[in-house]
C-alpha positions in Angstrom: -15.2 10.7 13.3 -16.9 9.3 10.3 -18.5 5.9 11.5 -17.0 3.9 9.0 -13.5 5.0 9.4 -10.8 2.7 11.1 -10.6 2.1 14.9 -7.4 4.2 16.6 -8.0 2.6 20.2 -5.3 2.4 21.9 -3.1 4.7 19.6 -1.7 7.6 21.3 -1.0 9.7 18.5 -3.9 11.9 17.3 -5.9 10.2 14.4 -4.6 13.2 12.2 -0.9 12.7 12.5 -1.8 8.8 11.8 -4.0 9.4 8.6 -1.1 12.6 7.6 1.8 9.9 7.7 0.4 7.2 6.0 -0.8 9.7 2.9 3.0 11.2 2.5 4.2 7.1 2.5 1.6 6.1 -0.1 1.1 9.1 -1.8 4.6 9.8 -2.5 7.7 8.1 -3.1 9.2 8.2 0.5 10.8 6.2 2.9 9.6 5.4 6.6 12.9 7.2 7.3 11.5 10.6 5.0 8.2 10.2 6.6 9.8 10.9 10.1 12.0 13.3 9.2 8.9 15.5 7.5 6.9 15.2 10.8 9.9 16.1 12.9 10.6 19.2 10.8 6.5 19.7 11.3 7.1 19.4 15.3 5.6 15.3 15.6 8.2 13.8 17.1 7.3 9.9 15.8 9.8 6.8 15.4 10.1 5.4 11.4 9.1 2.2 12.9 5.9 3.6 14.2 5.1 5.0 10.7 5.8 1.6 9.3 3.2 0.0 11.8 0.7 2.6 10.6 1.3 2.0 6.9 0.6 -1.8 7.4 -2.5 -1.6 9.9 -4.7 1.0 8.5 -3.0 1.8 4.7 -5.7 -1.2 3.0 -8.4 0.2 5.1 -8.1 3.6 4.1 -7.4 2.0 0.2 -11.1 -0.1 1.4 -12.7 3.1 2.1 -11.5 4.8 -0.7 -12.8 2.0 -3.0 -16.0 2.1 -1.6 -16.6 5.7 -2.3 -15.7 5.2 -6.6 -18.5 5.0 -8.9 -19.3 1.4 -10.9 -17.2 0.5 -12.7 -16.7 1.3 -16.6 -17.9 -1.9 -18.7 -14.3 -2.1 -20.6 -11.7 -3.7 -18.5 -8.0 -3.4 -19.4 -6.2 -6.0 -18.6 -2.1 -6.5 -18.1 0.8 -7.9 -16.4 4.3 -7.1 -16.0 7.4 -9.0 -14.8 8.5 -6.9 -11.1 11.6 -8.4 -9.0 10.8 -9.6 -5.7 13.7 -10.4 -3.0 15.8 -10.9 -6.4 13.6 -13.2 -7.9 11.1 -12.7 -11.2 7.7 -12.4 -10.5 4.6 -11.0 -12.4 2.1 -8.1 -11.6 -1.0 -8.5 -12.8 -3.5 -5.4 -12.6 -6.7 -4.5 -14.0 -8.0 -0.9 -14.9 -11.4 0.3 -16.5 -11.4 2.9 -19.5 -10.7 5.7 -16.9 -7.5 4.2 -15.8 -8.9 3.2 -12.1 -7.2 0.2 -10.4 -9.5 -2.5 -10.2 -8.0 -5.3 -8.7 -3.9 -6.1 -8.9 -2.4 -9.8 -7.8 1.6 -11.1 -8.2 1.9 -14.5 -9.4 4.8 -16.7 -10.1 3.7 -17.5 -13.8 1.5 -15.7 -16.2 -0.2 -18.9 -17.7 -3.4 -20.1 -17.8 -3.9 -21.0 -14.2 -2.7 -17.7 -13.1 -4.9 -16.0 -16.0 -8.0 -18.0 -14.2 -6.9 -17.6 -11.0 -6.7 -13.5 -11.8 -9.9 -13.4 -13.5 -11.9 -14.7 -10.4 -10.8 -12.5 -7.7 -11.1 -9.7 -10.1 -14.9 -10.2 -11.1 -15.1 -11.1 -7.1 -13.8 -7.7 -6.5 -15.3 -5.5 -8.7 -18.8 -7.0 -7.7 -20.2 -6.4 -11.6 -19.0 -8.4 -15.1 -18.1 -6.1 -17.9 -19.1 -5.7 -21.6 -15.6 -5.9 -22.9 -12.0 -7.2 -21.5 -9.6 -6.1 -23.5 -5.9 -8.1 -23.3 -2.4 -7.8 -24.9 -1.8 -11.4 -27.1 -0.9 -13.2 -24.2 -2.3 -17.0 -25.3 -3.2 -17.6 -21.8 -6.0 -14.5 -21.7 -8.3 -16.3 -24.0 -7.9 -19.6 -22.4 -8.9 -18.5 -19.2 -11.3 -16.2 -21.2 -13.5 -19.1 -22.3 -13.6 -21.0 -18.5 -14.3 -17.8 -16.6 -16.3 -15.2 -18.6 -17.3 -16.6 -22.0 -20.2 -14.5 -22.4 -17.9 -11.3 -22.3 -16.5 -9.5 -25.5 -12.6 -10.5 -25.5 -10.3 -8.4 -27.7 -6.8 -9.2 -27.7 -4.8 -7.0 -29.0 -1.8 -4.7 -28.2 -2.3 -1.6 -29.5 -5.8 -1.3 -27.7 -4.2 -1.8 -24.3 -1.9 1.3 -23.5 -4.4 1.7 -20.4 -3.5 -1.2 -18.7 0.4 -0.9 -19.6 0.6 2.7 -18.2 -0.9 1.9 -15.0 2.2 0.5 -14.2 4.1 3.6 -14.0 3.6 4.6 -10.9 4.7 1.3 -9.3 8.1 0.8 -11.7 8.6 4.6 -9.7 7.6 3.5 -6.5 10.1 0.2 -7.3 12.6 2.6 -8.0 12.3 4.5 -5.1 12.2 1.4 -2.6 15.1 -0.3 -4.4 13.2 -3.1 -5.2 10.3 -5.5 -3.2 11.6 -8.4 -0.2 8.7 -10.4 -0.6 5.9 -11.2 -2.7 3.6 -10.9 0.4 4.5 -7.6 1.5 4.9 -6.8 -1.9 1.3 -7.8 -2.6 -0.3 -5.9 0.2 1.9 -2.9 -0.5 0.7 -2.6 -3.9 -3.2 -3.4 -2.9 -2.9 -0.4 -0.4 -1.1 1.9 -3.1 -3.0 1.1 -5.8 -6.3 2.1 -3.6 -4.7 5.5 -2.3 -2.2 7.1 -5.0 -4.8 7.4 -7.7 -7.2 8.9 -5.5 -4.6 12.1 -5.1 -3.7 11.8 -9.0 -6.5 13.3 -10.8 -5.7 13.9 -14.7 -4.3 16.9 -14.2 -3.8 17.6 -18.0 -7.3 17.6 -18.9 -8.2 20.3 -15.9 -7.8 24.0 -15.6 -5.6 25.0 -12.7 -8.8 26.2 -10.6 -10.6 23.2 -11.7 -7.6 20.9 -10.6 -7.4 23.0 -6.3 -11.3 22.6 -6.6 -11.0 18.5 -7.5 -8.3 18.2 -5.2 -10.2 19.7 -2.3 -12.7 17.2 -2.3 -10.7 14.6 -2.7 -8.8 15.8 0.4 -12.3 16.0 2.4 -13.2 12.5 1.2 -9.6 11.3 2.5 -10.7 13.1 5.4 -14.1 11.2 6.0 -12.8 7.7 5.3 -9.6 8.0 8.1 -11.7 10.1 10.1 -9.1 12.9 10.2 -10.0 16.2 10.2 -6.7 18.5 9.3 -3.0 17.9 8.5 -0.7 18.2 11.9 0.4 21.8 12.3 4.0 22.3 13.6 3.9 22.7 17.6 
């Protein structure tokens, strides 16, 4: 096992049959309920409730470990949020993504004003450990306020057109919304998103720009990093 992976003392379940699970919840757009029902047909035998446990005690790890494995950075930040429903209730998403379309930080908010802006800014440059050349924002007035308290020396450019980066980043979680028939809470929601947004990308290479051997030969060494950073080795077999 790969000494920076997660702890699984006191699990009972082999470390690959934890890692396998919690890649088919985040990785695709299943249920707990799905999730058993794939390792049943695969010969596990493991309750939904047990895959849920999993999903919330080492999916942000494994999202960590991915993170820490990325290269800097890019030094243009796109920058967007989006109104999501929580438990029935509107709230906004806010995410970051550098000029290759990686996740940098995402955070839910009640409001998209000023505070929030400045509140989002802060734990993004905390984050990301490094201050880019150039945000670029949609025209959202409270951007450039927070803009000028937070990161004045930084290039802003606010303007729509220049951000379809940002705005299709959120793709994959209005799918994932879909699929989950909505969030219950803006806490779960928040750490759901955190753990997705670290772990879907990693298995979504731009597939368009790659030949199909060049896309298996990506793909299988994104697999053995996934392997390294959960400490799994293979996928279960069936029994």
């Amino acid at each position: 096992m790969d000494s920076t992976s997660p702890s699984y003392k006191g699990h009972r379940y082999p470390v690959e049959v934890i890692a396998h699970c919690v890649w088919l919840y985040f990785r695709f757009p299943l249920s707990f309920r799905e999730v058993e029902e794939l390792m049943l047909q695969r010969g596990v035998i493991v309750s939904y409730e047990t895959v849920r446990r999993w999903c919330a005690k080492f999916g942000q790890a494994y999202a960590n470990g991915l993170r820490s494995r990325r290269p800097r950075p890019g030094d243009t930040w796109h920058l967007d949020e989006v109104f999501i429903k929580v438990n029935g209730e509107r709230k906004y998403l806010w995410r970051a993504v550098d000029a290759d379309g990686t996740v940098l930080d995402i955070l839910i908010q009640n409001r998209r004003d000023t505070a929030g802006a400045r509140r989002f800014f802060r734990g993004l440059l905390k984050k990301a450990c490094s201050v880019p050349r150039v945000v670029v924002t949609d025209k959202l007035r409270s951007y450039s306020a927070a803009h000028r308290e937070v990161m004045p020396s930084v290039e802003h450019r606010s303007h729509k057109g220049l951000n379809n980066r940002a705005e299709n980043s959120h793709q994959p979680t209005r799918q994932r919304e879909r699929a989950m028939k909505g969030f219950r809470s803006v806490g779960g929601t928040q750490r759901f998103l955190s753990a997705f947004s670290g772990i879907s990308p990693h298995f979504r290479p731009r597939r368009h720009l790659m030949t199909a051997a060049h896309y298996r030969v990506e793909m299988t060494i994104r697999f053995a990093i996934w392997d390294q950073i959960t400490g799994a080795t293979a996928p279960p077999t069936a029994a």
